[in-house]
Backbone and ligand atoms as CSV (ligand in chain L), in Angstrom:
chain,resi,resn,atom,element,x,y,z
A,1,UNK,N,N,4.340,16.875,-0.859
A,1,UNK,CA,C,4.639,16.166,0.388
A,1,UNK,C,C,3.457,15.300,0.793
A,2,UNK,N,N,3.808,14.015,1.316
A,2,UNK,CA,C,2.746,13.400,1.764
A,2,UNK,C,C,2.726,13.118,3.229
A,3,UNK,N,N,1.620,13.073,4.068
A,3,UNK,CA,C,1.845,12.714,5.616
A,3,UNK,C,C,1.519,11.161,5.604
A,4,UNK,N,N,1.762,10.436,6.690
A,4,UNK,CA,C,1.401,9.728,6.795
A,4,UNK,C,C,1.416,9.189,8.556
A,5,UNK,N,N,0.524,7.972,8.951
A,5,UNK,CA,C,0.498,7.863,10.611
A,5,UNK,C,C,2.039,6.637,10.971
A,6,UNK,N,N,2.117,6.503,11.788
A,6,UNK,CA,C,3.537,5.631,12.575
A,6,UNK,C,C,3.296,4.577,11.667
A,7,UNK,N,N,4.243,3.786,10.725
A,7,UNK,CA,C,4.019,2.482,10.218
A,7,UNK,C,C,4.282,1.376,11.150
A,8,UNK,N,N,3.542,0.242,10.537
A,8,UNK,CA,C,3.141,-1.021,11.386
A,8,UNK,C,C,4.155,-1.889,10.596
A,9,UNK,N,N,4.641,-3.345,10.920
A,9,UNK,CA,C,5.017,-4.321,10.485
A,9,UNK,C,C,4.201,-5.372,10.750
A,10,UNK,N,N,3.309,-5.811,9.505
A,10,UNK,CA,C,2.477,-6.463,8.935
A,10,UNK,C,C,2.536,-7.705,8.133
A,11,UNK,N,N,2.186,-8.790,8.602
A,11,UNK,CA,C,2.480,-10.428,7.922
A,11,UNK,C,C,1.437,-11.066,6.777
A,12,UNK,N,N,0.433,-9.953,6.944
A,12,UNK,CA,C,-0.747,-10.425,5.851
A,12,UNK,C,C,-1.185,-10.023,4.653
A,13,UNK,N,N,-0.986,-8.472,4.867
A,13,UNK,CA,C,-1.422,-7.548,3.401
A,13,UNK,C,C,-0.907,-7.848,2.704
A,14,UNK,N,N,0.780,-8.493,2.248
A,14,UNK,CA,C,1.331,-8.876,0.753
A,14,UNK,C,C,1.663,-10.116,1.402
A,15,UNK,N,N,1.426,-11.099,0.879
A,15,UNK,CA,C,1.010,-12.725,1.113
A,15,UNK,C,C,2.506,-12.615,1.008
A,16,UNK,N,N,3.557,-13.673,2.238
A,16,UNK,CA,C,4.907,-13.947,1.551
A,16,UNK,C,C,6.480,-13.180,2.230
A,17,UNK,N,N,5.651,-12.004,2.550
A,17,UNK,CA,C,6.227,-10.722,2.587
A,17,UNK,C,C,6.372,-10.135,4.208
A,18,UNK,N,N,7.260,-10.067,4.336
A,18,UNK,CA,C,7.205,-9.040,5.919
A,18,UNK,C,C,7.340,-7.224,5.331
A,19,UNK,N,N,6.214,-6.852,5.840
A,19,UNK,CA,C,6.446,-5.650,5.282
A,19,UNK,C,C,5.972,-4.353,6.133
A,20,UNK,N,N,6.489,-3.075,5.373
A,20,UNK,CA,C,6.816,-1.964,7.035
A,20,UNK,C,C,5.253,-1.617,5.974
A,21,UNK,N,N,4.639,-1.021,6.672
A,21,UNK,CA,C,3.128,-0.628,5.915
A,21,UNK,C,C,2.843,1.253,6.322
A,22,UNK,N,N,2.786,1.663,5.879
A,22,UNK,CA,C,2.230,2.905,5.816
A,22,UNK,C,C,0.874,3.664,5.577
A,23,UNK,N,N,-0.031,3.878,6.640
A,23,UNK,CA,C,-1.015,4.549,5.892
A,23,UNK,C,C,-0.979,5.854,5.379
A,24,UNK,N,N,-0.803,6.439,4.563
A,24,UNK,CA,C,-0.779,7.508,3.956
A,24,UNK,C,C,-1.678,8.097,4.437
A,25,UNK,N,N,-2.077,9.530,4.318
A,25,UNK,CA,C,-3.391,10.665,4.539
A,25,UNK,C,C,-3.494,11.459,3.778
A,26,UNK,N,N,-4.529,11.605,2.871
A,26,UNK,CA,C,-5.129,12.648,2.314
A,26,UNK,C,C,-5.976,11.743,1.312
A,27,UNK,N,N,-6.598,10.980,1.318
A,27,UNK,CA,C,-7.162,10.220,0.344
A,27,UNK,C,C,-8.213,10.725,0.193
A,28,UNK,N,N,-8.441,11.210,-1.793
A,28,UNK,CA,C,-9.468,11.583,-1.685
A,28,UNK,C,C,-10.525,10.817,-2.643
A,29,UNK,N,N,-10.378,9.443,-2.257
A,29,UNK,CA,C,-11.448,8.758,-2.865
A,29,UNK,C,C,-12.836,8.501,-2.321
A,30,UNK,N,N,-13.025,9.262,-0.652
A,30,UNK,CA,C,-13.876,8.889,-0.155
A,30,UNK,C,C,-15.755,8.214,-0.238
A,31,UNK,N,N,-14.492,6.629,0.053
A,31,UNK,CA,C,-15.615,5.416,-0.322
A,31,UNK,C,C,-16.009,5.469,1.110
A,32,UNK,N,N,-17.879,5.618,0.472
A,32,UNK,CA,C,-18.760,5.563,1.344
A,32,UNK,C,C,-18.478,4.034,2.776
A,33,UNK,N,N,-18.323,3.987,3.276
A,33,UNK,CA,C,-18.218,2.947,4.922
A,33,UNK,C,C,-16.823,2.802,4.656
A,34,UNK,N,N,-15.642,3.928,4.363
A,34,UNK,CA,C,-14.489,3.481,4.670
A,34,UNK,C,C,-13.784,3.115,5.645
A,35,UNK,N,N,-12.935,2.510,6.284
A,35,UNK,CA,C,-12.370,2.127,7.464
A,35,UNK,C,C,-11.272,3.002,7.884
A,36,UNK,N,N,-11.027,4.013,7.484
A,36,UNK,CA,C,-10.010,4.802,7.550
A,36,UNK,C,C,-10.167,6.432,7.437
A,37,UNK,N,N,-11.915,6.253,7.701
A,37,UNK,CA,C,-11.815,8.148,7.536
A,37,UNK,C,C,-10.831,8.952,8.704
A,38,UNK,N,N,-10.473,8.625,9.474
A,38,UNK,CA,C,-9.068,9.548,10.283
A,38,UNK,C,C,-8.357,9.591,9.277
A,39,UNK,N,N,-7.826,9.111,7.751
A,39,UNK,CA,C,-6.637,9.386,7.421
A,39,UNK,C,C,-7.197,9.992,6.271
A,40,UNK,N,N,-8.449,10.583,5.953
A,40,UNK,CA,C,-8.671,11.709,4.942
A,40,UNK,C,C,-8.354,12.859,4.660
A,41,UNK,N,N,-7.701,13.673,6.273
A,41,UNK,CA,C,-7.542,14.831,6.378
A,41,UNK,C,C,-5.762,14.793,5.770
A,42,UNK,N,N,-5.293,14.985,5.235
A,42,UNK,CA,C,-4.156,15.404,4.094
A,42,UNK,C,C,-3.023,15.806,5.518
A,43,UNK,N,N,-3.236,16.428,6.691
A,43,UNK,CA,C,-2.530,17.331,7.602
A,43,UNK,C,C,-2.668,15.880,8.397
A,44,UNK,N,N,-3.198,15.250,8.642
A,44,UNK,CA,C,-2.859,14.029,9.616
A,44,UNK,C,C,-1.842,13.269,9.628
A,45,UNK,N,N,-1.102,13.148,10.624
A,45,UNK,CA,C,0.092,11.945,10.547
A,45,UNK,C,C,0.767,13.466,10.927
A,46,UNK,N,N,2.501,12.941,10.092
A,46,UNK,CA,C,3.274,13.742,9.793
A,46,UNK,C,C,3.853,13.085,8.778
A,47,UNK,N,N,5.236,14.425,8.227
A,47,UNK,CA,C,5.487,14.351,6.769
A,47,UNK,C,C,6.425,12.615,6.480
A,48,UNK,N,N,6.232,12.606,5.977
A,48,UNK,CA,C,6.940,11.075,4.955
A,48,UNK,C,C,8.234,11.511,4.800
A,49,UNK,N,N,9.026,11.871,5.045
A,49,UNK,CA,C,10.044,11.871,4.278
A,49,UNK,C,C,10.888,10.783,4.159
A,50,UNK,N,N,12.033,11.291,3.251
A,50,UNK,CA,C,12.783,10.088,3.379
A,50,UNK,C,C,13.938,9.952,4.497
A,51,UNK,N,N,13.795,10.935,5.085
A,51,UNK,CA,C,14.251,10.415,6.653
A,51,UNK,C,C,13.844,9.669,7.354
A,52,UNK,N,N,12.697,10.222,7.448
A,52,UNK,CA,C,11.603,9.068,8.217
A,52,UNK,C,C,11.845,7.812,7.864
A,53,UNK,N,N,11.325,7.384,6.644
A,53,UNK,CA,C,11.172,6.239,6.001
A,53,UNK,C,C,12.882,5.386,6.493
A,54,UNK,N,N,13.586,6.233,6.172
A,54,UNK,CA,C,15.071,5.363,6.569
A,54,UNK,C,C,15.058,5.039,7.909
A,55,UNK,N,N,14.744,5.769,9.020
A,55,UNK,CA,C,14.701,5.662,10.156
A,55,UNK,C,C,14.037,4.066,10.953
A,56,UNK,N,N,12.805,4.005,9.965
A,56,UNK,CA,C,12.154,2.818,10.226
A,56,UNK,C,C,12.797,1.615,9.475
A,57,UNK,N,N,13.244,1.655,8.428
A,57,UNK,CA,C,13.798,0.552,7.592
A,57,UNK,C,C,15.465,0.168,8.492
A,58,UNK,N,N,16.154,0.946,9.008
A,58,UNK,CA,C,16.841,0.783,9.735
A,58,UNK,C,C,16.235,0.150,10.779
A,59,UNK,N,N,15.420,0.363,11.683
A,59,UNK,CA,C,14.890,0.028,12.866
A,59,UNK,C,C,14.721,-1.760,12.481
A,60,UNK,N,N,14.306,-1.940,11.347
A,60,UNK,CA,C,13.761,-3.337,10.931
A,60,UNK,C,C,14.847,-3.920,9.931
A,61,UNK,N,N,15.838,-3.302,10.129
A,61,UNK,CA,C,17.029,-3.774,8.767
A,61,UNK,C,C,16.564,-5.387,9.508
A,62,UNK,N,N,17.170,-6.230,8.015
A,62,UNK,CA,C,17.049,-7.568,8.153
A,62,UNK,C,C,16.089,-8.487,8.552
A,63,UNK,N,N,14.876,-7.226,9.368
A,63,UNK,CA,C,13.431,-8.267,9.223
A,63,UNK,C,C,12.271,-7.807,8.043
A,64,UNK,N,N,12.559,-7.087,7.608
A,64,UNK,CA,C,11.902,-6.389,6.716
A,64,UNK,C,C,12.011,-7.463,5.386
A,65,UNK,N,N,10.817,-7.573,3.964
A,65,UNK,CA,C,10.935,-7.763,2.943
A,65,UNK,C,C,10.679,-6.737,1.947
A,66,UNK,N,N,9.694,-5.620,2.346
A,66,UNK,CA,C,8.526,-5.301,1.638
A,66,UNK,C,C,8.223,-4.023,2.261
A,67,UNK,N,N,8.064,-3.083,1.324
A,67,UNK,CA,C,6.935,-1.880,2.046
A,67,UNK,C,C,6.276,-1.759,1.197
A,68,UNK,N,N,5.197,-1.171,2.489
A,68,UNK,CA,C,3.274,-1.147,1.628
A,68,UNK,C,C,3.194,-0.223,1.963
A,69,UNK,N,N,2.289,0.933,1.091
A,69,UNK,CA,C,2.131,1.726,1.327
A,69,UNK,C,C,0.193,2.164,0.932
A,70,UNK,N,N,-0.685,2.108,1.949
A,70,UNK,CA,C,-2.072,2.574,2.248
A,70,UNK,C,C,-1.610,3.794,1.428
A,71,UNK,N,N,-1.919,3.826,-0.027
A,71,UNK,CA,C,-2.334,5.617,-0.769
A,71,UNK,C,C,-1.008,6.234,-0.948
A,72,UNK,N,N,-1.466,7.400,-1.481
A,72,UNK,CA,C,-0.528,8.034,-1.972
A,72,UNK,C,C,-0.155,8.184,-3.447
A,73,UNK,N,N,-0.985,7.540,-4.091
A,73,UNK,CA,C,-0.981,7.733,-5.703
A,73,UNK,C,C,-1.199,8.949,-6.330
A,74,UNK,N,N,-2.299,10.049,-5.215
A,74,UNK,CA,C,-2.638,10.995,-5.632
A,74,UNK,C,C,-1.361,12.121,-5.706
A,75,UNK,N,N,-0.310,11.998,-5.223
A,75,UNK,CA,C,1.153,12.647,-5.448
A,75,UNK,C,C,2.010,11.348,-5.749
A,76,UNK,N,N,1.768,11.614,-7.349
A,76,UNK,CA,C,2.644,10.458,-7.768
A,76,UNK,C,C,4.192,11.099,-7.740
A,77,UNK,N,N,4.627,11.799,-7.827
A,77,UNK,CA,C,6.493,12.303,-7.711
A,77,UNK,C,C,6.942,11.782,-6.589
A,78,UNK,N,N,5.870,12.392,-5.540
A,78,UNK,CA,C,6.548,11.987,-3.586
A,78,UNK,C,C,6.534,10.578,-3.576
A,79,UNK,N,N,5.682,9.790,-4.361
A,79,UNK,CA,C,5.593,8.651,-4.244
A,79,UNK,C,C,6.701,7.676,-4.621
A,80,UNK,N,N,7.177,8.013,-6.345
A,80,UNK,CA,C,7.959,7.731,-6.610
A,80,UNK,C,C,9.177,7.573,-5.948
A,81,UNK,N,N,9.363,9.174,-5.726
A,81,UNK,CA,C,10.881,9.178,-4.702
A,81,UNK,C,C,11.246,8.403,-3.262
A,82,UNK,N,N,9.621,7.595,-3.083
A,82,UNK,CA,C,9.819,6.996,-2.184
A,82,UNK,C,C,9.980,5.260,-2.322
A,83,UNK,N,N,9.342,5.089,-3.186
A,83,UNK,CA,C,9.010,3.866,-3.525
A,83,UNK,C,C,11.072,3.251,-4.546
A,84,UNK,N,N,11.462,4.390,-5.284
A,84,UNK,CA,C,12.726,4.169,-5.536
A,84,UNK,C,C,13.950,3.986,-4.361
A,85,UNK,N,N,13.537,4.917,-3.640
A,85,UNK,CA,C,14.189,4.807,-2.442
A,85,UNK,C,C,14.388,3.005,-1.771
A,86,UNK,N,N,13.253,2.483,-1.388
A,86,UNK,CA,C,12.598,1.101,-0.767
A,86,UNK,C,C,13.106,0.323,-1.557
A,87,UNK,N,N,13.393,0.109,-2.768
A,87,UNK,CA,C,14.064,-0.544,-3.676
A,87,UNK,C,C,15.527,-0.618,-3.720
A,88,UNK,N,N,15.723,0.649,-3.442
A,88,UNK,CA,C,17.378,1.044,-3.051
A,88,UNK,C,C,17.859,0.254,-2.265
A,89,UNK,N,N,17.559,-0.003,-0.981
A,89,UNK,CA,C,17.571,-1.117,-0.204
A,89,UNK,C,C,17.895,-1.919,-0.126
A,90,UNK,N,N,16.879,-2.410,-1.692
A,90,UNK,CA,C,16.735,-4.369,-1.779
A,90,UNK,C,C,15.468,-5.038,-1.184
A,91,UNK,N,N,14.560,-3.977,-1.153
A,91,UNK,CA,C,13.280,-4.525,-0.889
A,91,UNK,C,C,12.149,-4.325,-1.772
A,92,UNK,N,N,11.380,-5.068,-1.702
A,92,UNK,CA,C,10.022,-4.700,-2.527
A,92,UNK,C,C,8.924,-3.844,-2.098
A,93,UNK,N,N,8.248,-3.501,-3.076
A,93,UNK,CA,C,7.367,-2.331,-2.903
A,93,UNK,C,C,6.136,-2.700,-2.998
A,94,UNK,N,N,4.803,-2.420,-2.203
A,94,UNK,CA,C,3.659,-2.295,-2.689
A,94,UNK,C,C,2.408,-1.355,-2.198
A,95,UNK,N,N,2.016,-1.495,-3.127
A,95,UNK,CA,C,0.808,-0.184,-3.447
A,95,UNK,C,C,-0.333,-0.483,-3.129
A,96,UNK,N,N,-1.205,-0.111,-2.426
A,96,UNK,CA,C,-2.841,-0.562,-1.730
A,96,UNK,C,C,-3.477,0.470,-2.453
A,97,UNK,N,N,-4.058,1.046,-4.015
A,97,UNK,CA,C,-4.674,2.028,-3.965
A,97,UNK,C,C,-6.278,1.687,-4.144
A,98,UNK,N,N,-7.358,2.983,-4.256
A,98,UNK,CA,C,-8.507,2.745,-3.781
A,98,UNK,C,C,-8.738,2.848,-5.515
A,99,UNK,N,N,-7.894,3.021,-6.384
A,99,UNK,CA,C,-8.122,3.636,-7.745
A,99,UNK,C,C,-8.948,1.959,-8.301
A,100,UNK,N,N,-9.311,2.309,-9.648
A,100,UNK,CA,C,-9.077,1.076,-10.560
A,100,UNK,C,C,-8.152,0.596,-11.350
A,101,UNK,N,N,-6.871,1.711,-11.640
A,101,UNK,CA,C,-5.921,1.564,-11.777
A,101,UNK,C,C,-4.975,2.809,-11.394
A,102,UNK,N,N,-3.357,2.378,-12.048
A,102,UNK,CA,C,-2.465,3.441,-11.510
A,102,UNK,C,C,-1.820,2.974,-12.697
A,103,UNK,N,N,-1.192,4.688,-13.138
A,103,UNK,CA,C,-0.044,4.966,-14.367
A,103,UNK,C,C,1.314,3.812,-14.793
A,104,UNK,N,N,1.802,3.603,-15.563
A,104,UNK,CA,C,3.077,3.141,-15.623
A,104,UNK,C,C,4.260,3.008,-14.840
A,105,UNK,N,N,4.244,4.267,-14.799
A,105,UNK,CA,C,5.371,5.278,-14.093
A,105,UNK,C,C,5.599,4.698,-12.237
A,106,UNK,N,N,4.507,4.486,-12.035
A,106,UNK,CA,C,4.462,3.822,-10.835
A,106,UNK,C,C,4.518,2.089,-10.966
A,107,UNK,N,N,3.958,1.787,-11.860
A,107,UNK,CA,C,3.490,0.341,-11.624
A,107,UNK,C,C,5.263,-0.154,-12.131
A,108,UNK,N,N,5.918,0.995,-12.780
A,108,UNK,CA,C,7.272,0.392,-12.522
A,108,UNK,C,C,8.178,0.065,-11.706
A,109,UNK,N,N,7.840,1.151,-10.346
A,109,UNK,CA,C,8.661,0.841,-9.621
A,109,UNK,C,C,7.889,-0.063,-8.446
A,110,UNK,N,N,6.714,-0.585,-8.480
A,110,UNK,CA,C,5.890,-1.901,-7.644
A,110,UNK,C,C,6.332,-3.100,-8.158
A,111,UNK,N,N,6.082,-3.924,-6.587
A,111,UNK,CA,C,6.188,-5.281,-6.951
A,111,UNK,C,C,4.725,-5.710,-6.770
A,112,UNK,N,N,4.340,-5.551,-6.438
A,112,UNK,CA,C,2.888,-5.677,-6.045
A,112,UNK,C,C,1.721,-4.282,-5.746
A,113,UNK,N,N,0.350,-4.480,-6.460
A,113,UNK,CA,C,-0.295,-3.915,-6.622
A,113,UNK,C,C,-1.778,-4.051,-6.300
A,114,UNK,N,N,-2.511,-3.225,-4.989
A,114,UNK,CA,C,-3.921,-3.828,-4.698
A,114,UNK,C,C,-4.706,-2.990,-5.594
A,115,UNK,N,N,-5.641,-3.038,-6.262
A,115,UNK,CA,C,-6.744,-2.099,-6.970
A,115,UNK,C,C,-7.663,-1.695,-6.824
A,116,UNK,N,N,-8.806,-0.714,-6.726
A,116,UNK,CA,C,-10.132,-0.914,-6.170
A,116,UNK,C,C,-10.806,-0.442,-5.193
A,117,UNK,N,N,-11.731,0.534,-5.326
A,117,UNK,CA,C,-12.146,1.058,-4.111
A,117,UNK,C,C,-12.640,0.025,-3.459
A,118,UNK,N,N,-13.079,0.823,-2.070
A,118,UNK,CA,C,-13.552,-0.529,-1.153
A,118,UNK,C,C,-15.653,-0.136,-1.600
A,119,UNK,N,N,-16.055,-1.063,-1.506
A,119,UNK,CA,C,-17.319,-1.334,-1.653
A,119,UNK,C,C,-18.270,-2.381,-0.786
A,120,UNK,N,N,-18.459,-1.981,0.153
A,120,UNK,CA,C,-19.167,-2.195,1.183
A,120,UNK,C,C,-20.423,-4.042,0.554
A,121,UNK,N,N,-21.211,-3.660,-0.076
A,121,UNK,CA,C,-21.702,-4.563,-0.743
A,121,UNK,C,C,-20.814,-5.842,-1.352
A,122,UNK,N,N,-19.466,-5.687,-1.868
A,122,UNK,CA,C,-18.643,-6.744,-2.174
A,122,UNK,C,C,-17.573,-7.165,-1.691
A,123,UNK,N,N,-17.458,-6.205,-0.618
A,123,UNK,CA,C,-16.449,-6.653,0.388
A,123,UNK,C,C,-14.762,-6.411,-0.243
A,124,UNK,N,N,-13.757,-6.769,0.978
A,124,UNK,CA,C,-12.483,-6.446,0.835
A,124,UNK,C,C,-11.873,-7.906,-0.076
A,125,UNK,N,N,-10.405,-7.848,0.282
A,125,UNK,CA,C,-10.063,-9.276,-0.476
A,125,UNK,C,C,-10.023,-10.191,-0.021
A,126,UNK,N,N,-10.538,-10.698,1.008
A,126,UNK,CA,C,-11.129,-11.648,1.789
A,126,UNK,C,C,-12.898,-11.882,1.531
A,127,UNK,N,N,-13.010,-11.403,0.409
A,127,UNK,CA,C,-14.449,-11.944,-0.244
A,127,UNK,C,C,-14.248,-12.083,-1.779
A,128,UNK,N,N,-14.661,-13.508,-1.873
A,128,UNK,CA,C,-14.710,-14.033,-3.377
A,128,UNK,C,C,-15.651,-13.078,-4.250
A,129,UNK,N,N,-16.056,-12.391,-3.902
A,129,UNK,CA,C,-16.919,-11.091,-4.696
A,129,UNK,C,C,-16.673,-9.461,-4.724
A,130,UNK,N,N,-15.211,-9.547,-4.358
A,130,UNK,CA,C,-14.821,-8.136,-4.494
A,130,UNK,C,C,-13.987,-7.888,-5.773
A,131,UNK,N,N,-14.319,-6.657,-6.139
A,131,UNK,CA,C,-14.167,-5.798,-6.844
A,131,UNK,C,C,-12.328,-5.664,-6.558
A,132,UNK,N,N,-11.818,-5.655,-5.784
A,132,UNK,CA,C,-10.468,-5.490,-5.529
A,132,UNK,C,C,-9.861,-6.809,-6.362
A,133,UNK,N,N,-8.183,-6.156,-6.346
A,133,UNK,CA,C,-7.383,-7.484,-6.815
A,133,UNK,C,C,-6.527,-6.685,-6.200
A,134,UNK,N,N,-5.541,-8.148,-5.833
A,134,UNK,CA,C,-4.012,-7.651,-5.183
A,134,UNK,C,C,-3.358,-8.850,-6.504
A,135,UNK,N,N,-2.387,-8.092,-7.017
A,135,UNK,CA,C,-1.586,-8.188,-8.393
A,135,UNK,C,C,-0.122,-8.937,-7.771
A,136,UNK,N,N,0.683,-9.685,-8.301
A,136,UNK,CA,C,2.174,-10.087,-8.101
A,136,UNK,C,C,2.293,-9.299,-9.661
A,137,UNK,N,N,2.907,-8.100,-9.631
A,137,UNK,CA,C,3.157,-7.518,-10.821
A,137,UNK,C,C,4.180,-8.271,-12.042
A,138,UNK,N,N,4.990,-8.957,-11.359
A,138,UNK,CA,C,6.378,-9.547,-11.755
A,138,UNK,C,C,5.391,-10.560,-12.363
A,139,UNK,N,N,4.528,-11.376,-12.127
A,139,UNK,CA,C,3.988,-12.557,-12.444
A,139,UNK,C,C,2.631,-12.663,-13.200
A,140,UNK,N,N,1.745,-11.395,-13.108
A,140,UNK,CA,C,0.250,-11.323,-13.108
A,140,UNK,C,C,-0.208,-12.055,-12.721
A,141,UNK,N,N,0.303,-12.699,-11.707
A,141,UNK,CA,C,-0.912,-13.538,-10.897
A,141,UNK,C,C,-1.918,-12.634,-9.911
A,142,UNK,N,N,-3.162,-13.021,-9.666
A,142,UNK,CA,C,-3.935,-12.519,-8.704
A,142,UNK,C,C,-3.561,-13.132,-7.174
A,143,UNK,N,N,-3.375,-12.526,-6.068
A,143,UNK,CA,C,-3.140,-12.832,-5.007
A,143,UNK,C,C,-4.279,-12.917,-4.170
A,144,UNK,N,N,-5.408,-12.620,-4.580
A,144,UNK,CA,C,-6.692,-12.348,-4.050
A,144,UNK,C,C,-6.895,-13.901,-2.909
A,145,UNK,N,N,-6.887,-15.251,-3.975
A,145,UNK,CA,C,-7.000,-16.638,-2.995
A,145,UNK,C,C,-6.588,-16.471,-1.765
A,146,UNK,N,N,-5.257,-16.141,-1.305
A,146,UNK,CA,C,-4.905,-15.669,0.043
A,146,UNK,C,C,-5.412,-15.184,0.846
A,147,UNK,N,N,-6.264,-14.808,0.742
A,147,UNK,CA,C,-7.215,-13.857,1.889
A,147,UNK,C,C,-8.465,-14.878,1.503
A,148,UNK,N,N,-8.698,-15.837,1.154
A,148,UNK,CA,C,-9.926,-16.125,1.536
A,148,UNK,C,C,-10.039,-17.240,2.340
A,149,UNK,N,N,-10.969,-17.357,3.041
A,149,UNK,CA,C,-11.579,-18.178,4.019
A,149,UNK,C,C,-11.972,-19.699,3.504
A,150,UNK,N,N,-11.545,-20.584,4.032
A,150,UNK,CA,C,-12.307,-22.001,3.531
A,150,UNK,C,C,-13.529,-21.754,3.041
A,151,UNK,N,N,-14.223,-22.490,2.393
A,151,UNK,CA,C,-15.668,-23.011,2.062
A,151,UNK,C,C,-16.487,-23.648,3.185
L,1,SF4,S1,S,-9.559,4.189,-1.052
L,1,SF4,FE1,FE,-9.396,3.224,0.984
L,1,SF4,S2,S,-8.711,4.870,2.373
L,1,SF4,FE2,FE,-9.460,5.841,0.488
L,1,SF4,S3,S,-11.592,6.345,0.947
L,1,SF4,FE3,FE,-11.594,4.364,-0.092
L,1,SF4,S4,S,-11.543,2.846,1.545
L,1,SF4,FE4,FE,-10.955,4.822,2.445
């Protein structure tokens, strides 16, 4: 089971995309200056289910494109069953993990994929020097340009 806090509807994290976003909790990649240590503790939020999840996708039927989901790789099954679910739909899926990569098994059922712990020194994807990539899986393009700032 995974918890997670109230999801947001978000216009920026997947360039394109209106999407219901989820932060997940229990992440245990803990990168030093993370922005999210409230959602380390695994018991924070409440449970994900797929009630839940319907509850909100209903709430947003027809403005919705996309769900993102902050983590959750570390229970890849719950993940799955959720991420198949979001598809069920007719929407797309994407994955924010802190990993350097993620299994097959998942990257099958994404449309999009961020990579990469966060690293304080190189910044998020809004710096031409991070370590992160946000993926169009369907395309391999890097989505990273989007988040950056003029010159
Ligand atoms: S992957 Fe993200 S949420 Fe997890 S510890 Fe690193 S910065 Fe925090």
């Amino acid at each position: 089971m995974l918890n997670a806090f109230e999801p947001r509807v978000v216009l920026q994290e997947v360039p394109g995309e209106v999407s219901l976003a989820w932060l997940v909790t229990g992440c245990p990649q803990a990168c030093p200056g993370c922005h999210s240590r409230d959602s380390w503790d695994p018991q924070a939020g409440s449970p994900l289910t797929l009630n839940r999840l319907q509850w909100w996708l209903e709430r947003y039927r027809g403005l919705l494109t996309c769900v993102l989901f902050f983590g959750g790789e570390w229970d890849r099954e719950t993940l799955l069953v959720l991420l198949r679910h979001v598809r069920r739909q007719g929407l797309k899926t994407c994955l924010y993990s802190g990993r350097e990569r993620v299994g097959q098994g998942l990257i099958a059922e994404l449309d999009y994929l961020k990579t990469g712990p966060w690293r304080a020194e190189l910044g998020g994807l809004d710096s031409r020097d991070t370590n992160q990539r946000l993926i169009c899986l369907s395309t391999g393009e890097s989505l990273n340009h989007h988040f950056w700032r003029p010159l």
